[in-house]
C-alpha positions in Angstrom: 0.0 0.0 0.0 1.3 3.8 -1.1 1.1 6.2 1.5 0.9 9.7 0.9 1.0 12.6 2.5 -1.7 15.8 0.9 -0.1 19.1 2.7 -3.3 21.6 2.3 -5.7 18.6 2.0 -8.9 21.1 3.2 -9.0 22.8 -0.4 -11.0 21.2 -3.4 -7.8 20.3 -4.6 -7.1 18.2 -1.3 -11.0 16.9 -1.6 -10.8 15.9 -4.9 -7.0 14.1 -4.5 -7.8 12.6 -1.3 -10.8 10.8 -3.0 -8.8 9.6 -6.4 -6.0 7.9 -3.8 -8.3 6.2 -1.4 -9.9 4.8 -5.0 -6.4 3.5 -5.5 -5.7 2.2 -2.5 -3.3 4.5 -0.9 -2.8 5.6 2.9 -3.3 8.5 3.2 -2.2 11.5 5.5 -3.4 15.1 5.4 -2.3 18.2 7.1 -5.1 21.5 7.4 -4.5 25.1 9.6 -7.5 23.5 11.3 -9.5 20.5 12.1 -12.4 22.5 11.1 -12.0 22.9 7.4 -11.8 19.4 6.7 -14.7 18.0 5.1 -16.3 15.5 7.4 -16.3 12.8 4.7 -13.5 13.6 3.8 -12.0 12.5 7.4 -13.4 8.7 7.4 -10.7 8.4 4.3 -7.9 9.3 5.8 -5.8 8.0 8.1 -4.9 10.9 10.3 -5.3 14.8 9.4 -2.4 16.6 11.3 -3.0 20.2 12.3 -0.5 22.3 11.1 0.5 25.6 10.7 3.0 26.4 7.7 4.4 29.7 9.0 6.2 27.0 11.8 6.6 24.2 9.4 9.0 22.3 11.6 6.2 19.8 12.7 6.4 19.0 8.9 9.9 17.7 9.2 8.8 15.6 12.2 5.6 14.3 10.5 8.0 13.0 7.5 10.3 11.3 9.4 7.4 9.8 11.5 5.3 8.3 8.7 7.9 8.3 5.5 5.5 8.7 2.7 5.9 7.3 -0.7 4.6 10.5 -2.3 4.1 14.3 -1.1 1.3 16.3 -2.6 2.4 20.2 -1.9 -0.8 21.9 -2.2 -1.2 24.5 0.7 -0.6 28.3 -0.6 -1.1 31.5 1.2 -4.0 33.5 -0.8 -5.4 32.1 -3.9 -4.4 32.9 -7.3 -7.4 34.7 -8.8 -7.9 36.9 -5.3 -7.0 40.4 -5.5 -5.9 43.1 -3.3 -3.1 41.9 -0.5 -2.6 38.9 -3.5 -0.9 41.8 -5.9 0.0 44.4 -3.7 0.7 43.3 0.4 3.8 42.2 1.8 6.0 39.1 0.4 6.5 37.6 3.4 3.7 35.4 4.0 3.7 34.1 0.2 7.8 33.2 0.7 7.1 31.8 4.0 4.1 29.6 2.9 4.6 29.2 -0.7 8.0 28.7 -0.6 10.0 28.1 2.9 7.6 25.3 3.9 8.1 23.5 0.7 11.8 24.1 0.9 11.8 22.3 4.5 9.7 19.6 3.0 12.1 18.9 0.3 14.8 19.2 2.8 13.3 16.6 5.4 12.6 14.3 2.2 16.5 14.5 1.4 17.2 13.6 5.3 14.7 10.7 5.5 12.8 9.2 2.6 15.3 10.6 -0.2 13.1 8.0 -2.4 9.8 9.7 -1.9 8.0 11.7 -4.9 7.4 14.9 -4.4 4.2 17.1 -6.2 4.5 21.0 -6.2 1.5 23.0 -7.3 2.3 26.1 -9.2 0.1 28.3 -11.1 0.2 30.1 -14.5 0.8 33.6 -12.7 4.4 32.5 -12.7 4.4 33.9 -16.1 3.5 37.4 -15.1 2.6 39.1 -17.9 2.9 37.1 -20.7 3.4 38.1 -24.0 2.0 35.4 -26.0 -0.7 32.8 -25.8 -0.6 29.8 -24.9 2.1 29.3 -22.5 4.2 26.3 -22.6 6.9 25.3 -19.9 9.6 27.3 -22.0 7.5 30.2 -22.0 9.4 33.0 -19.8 8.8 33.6 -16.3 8.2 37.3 -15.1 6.2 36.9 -12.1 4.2 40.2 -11.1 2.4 39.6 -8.1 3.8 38.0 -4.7 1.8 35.0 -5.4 3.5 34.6 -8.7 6.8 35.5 -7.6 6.4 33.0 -4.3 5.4 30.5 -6.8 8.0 31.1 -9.7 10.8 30.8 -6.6 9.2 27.3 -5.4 9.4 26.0 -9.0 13.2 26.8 -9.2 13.7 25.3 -5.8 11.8 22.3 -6.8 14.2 22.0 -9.8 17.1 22.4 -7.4 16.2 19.4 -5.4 16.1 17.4 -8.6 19.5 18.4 -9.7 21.4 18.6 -6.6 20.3 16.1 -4.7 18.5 13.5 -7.1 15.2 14.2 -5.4 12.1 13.3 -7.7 10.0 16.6 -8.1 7.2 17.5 -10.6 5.6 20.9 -10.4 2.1 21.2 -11.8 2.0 24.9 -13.3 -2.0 24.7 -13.1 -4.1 26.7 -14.7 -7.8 27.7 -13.2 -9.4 25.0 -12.0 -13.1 24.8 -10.6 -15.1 22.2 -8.8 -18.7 22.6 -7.0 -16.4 22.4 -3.9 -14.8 26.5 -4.7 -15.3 28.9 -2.4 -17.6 31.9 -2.6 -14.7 34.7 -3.0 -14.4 33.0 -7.0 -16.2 34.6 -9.9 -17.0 31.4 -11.1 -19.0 30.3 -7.7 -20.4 33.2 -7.9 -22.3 33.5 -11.2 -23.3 29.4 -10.3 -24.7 30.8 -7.7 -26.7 33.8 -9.0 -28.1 31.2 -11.7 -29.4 29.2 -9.0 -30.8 32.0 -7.0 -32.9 32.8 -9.6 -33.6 29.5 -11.1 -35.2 29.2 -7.3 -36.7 32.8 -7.5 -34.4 34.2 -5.1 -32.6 36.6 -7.6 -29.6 38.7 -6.5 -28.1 41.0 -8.9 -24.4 40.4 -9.8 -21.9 42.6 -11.3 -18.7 41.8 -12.3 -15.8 43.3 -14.1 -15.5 41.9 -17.6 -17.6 39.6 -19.7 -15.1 39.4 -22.4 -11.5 38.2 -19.7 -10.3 35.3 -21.6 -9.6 32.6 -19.0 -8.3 28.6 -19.3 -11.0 26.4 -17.1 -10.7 23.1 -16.2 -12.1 20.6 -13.5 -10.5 20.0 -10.4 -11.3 16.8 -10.9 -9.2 16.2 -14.0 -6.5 18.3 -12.5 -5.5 16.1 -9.1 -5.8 13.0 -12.0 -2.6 15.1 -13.7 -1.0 15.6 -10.4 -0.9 12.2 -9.7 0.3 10.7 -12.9 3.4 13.0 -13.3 4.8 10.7 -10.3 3.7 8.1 -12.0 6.8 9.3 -13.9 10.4 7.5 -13.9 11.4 11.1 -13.8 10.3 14.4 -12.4 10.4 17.8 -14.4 7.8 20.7 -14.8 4.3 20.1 -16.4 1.3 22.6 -17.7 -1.8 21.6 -16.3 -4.7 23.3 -18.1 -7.3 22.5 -20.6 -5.9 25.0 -23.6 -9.0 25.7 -24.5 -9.8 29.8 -23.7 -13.5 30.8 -22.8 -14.5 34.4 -22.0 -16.6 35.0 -18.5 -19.4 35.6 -21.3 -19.2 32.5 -22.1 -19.1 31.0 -18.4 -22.1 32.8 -17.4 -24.2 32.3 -20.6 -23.6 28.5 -20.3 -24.6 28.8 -16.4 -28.1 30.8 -16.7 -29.2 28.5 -20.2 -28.4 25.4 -18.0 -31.4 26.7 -15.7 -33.2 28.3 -18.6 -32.5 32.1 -18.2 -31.6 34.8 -19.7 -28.2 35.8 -17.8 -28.4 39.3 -19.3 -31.3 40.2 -16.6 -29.5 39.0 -13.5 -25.8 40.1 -14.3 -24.3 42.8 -15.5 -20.8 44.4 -16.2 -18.7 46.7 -14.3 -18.5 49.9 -16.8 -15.9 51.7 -15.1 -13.5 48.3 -15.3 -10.6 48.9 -18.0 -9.8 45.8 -19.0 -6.0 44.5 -19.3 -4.0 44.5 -22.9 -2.0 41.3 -21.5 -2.0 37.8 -23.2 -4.6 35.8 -21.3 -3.5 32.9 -19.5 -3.7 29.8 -21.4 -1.9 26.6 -21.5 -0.1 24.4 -23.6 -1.0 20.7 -22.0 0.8 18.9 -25.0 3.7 17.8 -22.6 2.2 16.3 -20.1 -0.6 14.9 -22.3 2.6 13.1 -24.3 4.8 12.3 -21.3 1.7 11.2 -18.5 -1.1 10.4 -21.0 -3.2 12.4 -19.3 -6.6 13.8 -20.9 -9.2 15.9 -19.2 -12.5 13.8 -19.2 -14.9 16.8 -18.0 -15.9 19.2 -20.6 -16.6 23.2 -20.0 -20.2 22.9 -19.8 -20.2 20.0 -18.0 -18.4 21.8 -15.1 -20.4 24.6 -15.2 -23.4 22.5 -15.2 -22.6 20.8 -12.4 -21.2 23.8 -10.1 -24.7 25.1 -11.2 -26.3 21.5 -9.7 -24.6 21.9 -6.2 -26.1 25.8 -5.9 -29.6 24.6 -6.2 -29.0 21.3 -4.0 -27.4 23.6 -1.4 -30.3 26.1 -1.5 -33.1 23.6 -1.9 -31.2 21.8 1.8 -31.1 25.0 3.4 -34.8 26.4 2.5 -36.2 22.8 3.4 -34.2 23.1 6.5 -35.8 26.5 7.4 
């Protein structure tokens, strides 16, 4: 039996993971900032979920040496990609110490104890900053803007370090946005699922947001942790776009959302008209490498996510009014 150890297993990326590993037989160990954000079914799966806070990530070198995983799934970050705000403007800090100086002791306490473990880092396309061209392969320059993206370029060149220096197996996922019924409310993408279902169940709630024509690159969650596995499936590591390649506009994301409940999205949301939209090349990715390399194909399509993210607003509203 594999064991492997999920750091940030509370996300949907951590959901969705745990799940495909239990299907494959794997022990498996989680750490979470608290109890609390683990999903309850999520908790009969695994073997232990360890409480841990990353800005003191010395209880991670401990936990490695105590269980010696087979494989280590690096999926905590500090602020999410698509959040705004402290994400492109607050203090570096917190990003290097989460993003990057946990990983680092990870990789570290992997060399010192279970140098044959496989370890998984999750980047994200903002490495590439502001891109110049569309899409982005793994060659494609990095000239991170934000302190997520600079946090995340570093981890990626540490990861790579590891490899070459010590002979340490790491693959970094450079993954592109990913959704799931499982995202959180502060994403555009929850958002307009839910505004379709509040008005599919006549509980409408205008929603504006700031461009129906941002190009973005959506995939499913689901598909994703499938890619994060198989690159250490690998006999060797190396750096891997994760992403569908395929660009749809928000338009597109919240016409397919309203006609899945029947509705005209045009009277429930509308567009920020002061928002000046940005002249940079829109994130999209290049999966033909890991598609080559891992064999890996995304089996969800883009209305088929939306649909279902759609699905889980009404089922959570219909639970909560019948609840009432």
């Amino acid at each position: 039996m594999n064991r492997a150890l999920i750091i940030g297993v509370s996300g949907q990326d951590g959901y969705y993971l745990s799940r495909l590993l239990h299907d494959k037989q794997y022990e498996i160990y989680g750490t979470s900032l608290t109890h609390a954000e683990v999903s309850p079914d999520l908790t009969q799966i695994l073997e232990r979920v360890v409480v841990i806070d990353l800005n003191n990530s010395g209880n991670l070198r401990d936990l490695i040496q105590e269980i010696k995983p087979d494989e280590v799934y690096y999926l905590a970050a500090h602020h999410f990609s698509s959040q705004s705000g402290e994400n492109r403007t607050g203090e570096l800090a917190p990003f290097v110490t989460v993003n990057l100086l946990a990983a680092d002791d990870v990789l570290r306490a992997l060399v010192d104890y279970c140098n044959k473990c496989k370890f998984f880092y999750a980047a994200s396309s903002h490495i590439f900053g502001l891109p110049e061209t569309f899409p982005q392969n793994e060659l494609t320059p990095q000239r991170p803007n934000t302190p997520y993206g600079i946090s995340k370029s570093a981890a990626l060149h540490v990861c790579r370090y590891y490899r070459e220096a010590f002979g340490l197996f790491t693959a970094v996922g450079i993954l592109y946005n990913h959704e799931s019924p499982r995202r959180g409310l502060s994403f555009i993408t929850k958002q307009i699922a839910r505004a379709a279902a509040l008005a599919h169940r006549g509980m409408p709630q205008k929603l504006v947001i700031r461009s129906f024509d941002s190009v973005v690159d959506w995939g499913a969650a689901e598909d994703y942790v499938k890619a994060m596995w198989l690159t250490l499936q690998q006999s060797n590591g190396g750096e891997y776009i994760i992403a569908s390649g395929v660009p749809h506009t928000v338009r597109n994301f919240v016409d397919a959302a309203f006609s899945h409940v029947g509705l005209n999205a045009d009277e429930y949301i509308s567009q920020d008209e002061s928002f000046v939209p940005s002249t940079q090349a829109p994130y999209v990715g290049d999966p033909s490498k890991i598609k080559k390399i891992c064999g890996w194909e995304p089996s969800i399509s883009f209305e088929e996510l939306v649909c279902s993210m759609v699905d889980n607003e009404i089922k959570q509203l219909q639970q909560t009014t019948d609840g009432e």
